[in-house]
C-alpha positions in Angstrom: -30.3 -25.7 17.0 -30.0 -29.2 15.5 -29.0 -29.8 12.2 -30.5 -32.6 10.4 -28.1 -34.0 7.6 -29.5 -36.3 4.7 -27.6 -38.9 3.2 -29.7 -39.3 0.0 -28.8 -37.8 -3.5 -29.2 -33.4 -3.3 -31.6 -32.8 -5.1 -31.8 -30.5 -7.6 -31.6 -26.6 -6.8 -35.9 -25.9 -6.2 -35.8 -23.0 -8.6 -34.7 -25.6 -11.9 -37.1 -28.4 -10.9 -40.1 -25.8 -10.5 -39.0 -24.3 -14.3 -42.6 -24.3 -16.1 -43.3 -27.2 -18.9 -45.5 -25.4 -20.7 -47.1 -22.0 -21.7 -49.8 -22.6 -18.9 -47.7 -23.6 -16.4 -45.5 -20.3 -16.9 -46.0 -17.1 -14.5 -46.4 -13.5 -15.4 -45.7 -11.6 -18.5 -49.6 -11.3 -19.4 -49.1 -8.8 -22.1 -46.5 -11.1 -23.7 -48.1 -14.8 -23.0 -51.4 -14.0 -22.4 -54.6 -15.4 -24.0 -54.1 -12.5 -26.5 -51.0 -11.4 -26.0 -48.9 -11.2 -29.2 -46.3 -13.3 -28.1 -48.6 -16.5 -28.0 -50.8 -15.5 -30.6 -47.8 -15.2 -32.9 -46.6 -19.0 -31.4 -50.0 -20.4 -32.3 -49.7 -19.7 -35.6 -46.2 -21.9 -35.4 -43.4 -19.1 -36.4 -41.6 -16.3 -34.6 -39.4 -13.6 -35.5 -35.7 -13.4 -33.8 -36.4 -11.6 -30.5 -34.5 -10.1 -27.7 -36.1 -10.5 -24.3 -35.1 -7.4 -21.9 -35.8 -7.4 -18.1 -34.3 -8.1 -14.8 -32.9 -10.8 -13.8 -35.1 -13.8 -12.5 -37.9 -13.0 -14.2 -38.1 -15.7 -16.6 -36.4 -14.8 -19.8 -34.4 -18.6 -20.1 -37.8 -20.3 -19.4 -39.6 -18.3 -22.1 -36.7 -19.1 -24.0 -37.0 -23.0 -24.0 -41.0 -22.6 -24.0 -40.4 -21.0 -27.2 -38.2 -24.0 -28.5 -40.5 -26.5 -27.1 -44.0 -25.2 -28.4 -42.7 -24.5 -32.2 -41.3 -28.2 -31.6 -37.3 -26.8 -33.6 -34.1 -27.5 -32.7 -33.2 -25.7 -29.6 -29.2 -24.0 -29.3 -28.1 -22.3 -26.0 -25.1 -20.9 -26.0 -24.0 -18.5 -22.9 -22.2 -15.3 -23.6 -20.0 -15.8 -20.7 -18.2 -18.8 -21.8 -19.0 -19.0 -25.7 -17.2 -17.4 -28.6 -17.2 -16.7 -32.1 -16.8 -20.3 -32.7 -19.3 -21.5 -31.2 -21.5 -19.4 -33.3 -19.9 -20.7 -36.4 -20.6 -24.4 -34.8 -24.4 -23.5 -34.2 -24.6 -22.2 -37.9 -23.3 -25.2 -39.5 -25.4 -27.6 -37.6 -28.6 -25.4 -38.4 -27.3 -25.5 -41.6 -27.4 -28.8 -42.2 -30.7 -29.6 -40.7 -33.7 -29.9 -42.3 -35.3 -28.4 -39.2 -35.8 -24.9 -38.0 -33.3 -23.8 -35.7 -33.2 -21.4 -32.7 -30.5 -20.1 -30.9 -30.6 -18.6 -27.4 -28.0 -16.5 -26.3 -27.9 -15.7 -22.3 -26.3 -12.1 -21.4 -26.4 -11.3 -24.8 -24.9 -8.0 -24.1 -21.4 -9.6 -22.9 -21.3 -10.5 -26.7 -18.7 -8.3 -28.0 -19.3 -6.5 -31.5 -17.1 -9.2 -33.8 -19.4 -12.0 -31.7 -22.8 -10.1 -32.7 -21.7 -9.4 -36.0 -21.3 -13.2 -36.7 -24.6 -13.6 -36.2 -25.7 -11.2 -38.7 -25.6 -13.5 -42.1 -27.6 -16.4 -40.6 -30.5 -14.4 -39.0 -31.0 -12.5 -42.1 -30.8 -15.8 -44.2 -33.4 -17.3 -41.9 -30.6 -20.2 -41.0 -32.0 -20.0 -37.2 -34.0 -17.5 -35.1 -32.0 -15.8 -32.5 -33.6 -15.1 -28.8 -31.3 -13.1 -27.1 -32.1 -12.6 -23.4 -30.2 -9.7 -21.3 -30.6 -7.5 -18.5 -29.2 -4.6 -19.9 -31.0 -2.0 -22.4 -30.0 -3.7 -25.7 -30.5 -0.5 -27.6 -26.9 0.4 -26.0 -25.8 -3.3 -25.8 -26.8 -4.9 -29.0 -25.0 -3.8 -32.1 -28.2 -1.5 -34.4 -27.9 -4.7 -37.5 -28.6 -7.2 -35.4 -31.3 -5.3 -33.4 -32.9 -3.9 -36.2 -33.8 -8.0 -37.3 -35.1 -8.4 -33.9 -38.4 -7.5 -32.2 -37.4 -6.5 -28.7 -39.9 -7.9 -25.9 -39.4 -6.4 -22.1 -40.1 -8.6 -19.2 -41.3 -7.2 -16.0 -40.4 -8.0 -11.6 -43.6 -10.3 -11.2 -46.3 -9.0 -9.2 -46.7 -10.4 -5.6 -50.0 -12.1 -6.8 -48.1 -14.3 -9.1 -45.3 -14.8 -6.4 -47.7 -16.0 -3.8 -48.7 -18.9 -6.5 -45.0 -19.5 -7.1 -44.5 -19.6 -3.3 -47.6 -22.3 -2.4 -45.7 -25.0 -5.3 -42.7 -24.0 -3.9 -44.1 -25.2 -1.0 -45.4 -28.6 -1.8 -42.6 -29.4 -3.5 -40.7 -28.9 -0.2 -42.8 -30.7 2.0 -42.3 -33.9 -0.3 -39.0 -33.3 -0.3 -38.4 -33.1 3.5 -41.3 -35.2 4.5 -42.7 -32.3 6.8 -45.3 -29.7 6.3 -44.4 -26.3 6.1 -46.3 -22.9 7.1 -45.2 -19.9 6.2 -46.5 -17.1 8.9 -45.2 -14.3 6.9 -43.8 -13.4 3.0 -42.9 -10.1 3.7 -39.1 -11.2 4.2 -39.2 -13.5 1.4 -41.0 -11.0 -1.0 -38.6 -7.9 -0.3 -35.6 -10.5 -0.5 -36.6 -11.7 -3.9 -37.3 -8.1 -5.3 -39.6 -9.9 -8.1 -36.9 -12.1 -9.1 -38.6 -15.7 -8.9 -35.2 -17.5 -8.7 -34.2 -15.4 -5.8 -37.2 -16.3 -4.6 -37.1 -20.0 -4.7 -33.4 -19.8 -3.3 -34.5 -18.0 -0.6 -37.3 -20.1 0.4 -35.4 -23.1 -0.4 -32.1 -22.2 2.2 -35.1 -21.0 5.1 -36.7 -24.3 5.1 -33.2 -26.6 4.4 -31.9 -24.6 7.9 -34.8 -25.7 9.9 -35.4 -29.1 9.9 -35.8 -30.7 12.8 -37.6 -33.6 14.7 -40.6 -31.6 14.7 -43.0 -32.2 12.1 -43.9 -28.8 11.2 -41.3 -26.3 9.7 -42.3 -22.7 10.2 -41.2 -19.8 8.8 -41.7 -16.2 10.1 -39.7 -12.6 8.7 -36.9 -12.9 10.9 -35.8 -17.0 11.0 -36.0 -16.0 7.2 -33.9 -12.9 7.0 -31.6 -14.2 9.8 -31.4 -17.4 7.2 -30.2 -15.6 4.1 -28.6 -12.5 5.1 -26.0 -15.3 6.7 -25.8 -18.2 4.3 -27.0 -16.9 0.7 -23.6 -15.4 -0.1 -22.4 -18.9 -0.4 -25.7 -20.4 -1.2 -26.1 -19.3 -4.4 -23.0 -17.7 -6.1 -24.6 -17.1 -9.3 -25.1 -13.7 -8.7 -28.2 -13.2 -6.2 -26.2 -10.6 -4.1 -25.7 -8.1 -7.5 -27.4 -5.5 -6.5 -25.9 -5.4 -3.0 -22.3 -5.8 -3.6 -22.6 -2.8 -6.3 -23.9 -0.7 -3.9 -21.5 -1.5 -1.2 -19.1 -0.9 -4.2 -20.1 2.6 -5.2 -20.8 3.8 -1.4 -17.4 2.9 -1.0 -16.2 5.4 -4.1 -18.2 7.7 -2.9 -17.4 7.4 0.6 -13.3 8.0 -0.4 -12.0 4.4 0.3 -10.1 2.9 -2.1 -9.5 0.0 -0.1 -13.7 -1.1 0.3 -14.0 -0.1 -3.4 -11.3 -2.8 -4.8 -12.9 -5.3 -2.7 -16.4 -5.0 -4.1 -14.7 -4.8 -7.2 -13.1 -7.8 -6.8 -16.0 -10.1 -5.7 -17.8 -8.6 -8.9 -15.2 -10.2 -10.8 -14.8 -13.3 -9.3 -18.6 -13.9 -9.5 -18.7 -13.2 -13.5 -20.2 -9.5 -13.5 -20.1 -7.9 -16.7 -17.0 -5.8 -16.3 -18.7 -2.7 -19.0 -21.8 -2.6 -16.4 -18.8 -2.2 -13.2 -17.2 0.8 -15.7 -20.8 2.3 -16.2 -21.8 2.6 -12.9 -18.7 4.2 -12.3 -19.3 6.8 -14.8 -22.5 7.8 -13.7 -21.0 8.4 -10.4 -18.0 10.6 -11.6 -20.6 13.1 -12.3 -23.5 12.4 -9.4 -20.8 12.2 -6.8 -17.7 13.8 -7.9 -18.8 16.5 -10.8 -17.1 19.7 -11.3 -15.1 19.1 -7.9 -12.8 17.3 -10.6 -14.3 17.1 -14.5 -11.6 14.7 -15.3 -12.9 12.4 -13.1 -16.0 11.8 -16.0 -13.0 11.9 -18.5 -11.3 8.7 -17.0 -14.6 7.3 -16.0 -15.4 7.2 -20.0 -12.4 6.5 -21.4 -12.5 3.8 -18.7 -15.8 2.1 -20.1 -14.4 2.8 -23.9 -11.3 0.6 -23.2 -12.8 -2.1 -21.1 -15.5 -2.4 -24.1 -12.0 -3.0 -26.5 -10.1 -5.0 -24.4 -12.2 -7.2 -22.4 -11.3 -9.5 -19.4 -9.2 -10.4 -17.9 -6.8 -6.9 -18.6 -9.8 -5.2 -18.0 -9.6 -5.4 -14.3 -6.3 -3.7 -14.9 -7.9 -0.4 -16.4 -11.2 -0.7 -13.3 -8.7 -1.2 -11.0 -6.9 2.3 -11.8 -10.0 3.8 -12.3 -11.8 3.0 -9.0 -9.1 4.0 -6.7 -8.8 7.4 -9.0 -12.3 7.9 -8.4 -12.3 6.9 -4.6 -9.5 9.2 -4.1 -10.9 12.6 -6.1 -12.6 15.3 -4.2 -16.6 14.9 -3.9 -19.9 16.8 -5.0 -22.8 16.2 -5.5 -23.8 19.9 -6.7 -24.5 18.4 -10.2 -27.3 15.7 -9.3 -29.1 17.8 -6.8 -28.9 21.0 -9.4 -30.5 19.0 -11.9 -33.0 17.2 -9.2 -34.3 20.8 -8.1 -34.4 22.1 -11.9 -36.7 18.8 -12.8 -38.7 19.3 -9.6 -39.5 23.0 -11.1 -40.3 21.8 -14.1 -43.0 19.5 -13.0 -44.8 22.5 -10.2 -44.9 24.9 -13.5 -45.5 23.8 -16.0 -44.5 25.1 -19.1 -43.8 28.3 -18.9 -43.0 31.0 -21.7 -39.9 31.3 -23.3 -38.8 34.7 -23.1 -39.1 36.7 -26.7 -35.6 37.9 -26.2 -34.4 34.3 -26.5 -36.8 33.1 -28.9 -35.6 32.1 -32.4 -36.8 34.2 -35.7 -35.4 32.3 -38.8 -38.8 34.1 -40.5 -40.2 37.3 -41.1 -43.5 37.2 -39.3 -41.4 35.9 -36.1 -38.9 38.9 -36.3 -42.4 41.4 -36.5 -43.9 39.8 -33.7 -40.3 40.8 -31.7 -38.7 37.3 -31.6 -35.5 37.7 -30.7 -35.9 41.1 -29.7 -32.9 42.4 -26.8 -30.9 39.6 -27.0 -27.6 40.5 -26.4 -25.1 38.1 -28.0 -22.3 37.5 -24.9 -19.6 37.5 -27.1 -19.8 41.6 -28.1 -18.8 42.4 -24.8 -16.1 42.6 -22.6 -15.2 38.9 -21.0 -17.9 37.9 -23.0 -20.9 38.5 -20.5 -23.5 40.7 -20.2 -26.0 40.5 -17.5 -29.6 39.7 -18.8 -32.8 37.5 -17.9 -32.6 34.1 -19.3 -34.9 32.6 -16.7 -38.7 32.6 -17.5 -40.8 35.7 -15.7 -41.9 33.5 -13.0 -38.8 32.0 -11.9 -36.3 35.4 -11.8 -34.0 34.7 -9.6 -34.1 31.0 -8.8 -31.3 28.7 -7.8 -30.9 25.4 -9.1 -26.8 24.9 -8.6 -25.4 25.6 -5.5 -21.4 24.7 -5.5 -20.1 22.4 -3.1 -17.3 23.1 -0.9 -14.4 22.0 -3.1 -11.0 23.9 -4.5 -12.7 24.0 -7.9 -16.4 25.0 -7.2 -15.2 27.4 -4.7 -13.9 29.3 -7.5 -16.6 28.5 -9.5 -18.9 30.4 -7.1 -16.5 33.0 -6.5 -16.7 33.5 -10.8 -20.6 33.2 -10.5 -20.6 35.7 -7.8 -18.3 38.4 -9.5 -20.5 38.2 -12.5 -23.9 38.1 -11.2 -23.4 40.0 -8.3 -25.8 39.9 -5.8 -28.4 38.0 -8.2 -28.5 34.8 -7.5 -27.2 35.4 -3.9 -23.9 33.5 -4.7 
């Protein structure tokens, strides 16, 4: 293939010079923008509370963001929560402070704001010195200190749909055709569509990379599923180092925990890091898979896992590398199960087929009278009055006698968790 290589200024990246101008220009979020929504309908009437936009990324949380700023017509503050600091709060403040404008501040990644950073905030939101918009990907009800959230309403932003993606897509395309003085046909969007995920600046990225690779002499550039995916599975790494891979190099990162090699794990870990990831979202996936993929093969595994994300949260980068370092290879090297996650899958999956079913009255509670006459409570045996405190009883509903939900997996430690089961139960639950 030829390469065709233009002298003339780069332009800038597609998904920036395609960010809406206005309200009507702007894509998706219909039950926040819409005609009625209570987004716009609170614009129109030229305020707005201090918000916190919550969704995934690529969805348009910055371009609300400056929408926001440019429809009420204030001052407009970004700070990112990557590179900014307390300062920098205290700079914003004073400047809004000594304007006779209103003032908004957004914050991007909110959540990588530590507490001391949110809790600067605090005085001027409640003074009404600016309006804060947060934006973050994360669930801000963990993230977001509860002062600060309680002074903000909290709007979630969804993937778009694929009808607003095909729009996106056919200005997407016009643009590029000016830009590259060819016309463009697209024969298929599947590849672009499951590439972006919903995530418009994927999206454009995507698009942007396919059509940059093949120019030619021909006048017509077309793109089918595989020149596409052959295009970005081998260039968007480098492409776009933002972060457009996330969601892949996590996964490579915990397949390789849970596929016992320290080795993989590090270096997953490592291009997280170098690319800016949020180190307390690195230590939380790695709690939630102490317990789906390691579990009682090795308890302390959770232990470490959560002291893990405590001490990251305190300590921040860059010596919290230090403690995910120590904790990945710990949890890469511990014994595996599963027994856990699929216990709970199959007790979830009974749920839903029955229903709710009645509650034994031998383990019913009868803080009253009437309850204790109607034989609440009546045969329990309280564990603890007899020898190695057990007693064998039926805690399990009538209709589910019997029924396994944990099965231990074949590990030192649930191996003599079954063996306990099985001495105890007997021949009950078939352990």
């Amino acid at each position: 293939m030829v390469y065709y290589i233009y002298t003339v200024m780069k332009p800038i990246p597609l998904a920036e010079e395609m960010r809406p101008k206005t309200l009507n220009e702007y894509f998706g979020q219909e039950h926040l923008v819409g005609e009625q929504a209570i987004l716009r309908k609170t614009l129109e009437m030229g305020t707005i509370p201090s918000i916190i936009l919550w969704g995934p990324p690529g969805v348009g949380k910055t371009t609300l963001a400056n929408l926001i700023a440019n429809q009420l017509k204030w001052n407009f503050y970004k700070l990112s929560a990557i590179n900014s600091g307390v300062r920098d709060i205290r700079d914003v403040i004073d400047s809004a402070k000594n304007s006779d404008e209103a003032s908004v501040l957004f914050i991007d990644e909110i959540h990588r704001f530590s507490k001391s950073q949110q809790d600067s905030l605090l005085g001027a939101v409640e003074q009404g010195i600016l309006t804060l918009i947060g934006a973050t990907t994360e669930n801000p009800s963990f993230e977001v200190i509860s002062p600060l959230l309680s002074r903000c309403q909290v709007y979630i932003l969804k993937p778009l749909e694929k009808i607003y993606l095909e729009q996106i897509l056919q200005q997407a395309t016009e643009v590029m055709e000016k830009r590259v003085k060819r016309s463009i046909s697209i024969n298929a969007t599947n590849a672009l569509f499951q590439i972006s995920g919903g995530d418009v600046r994927k999206l454009l990225n995507a698009f942007e990379l396919a059509v940059y690779l093949h120019v030619s002499d021909k006048k017509e550039i077309i793109l089918t599923n595989e020149n596409v995916t052959n295009a970005v599975q081998q260039n968007l790494v480098k492409y776009d180092k933002s972060g457009d891979m996330h969601y892949d190099v996590i996964s490579a990162f915990i397949k390789s925990l849970r596929g016992s090699d320290p080795n993989a794990a590090l270096y997953w870990m490592a291009r997280m890091i170098a690319a800016g990831e949020d180190p307390k979202f690195i230590a939380r996936r790695m709690v939630i898979l102490a317990s789906e993929d390691i579990g009682n093969a090795n308890p302390n595994a959770l232990l470490l896992a959560t002291n893990c994300f405590q001490a990251v949260s305190m300590i921040g980068m860059p010596e919290a590398r230090i403690v995910l370092s120590q904790t990945a290879i710990y949890l890469a090297c511990s014994p595996k199960s599963n027994a856990a996650y699929v216990a709970i899958n199959k007790a979830q999956a009974t749920v839903k087929k029955t229903k709710d079913l009645s509650v034994p009255l031998s383990l019913r509670n009868a803080p009253t009278k009437l309850m204790k006459d109607l034989s609440y409570g009546t045969g329990y045996k309280y564990a603890h009055d007899y020898p190695q405190s057990f007693t064998e009883m039926e805690f399990m509903p009538e209709e589910l006698i019997g029924k396994v939900f944990f099965e231990p997996g074949k590990n030192a430690r649930e191996s003599e968790i079954r063996k306990q089961l099985k001495a105890l139960w007997k021949g009950k639950y078939k352990y």
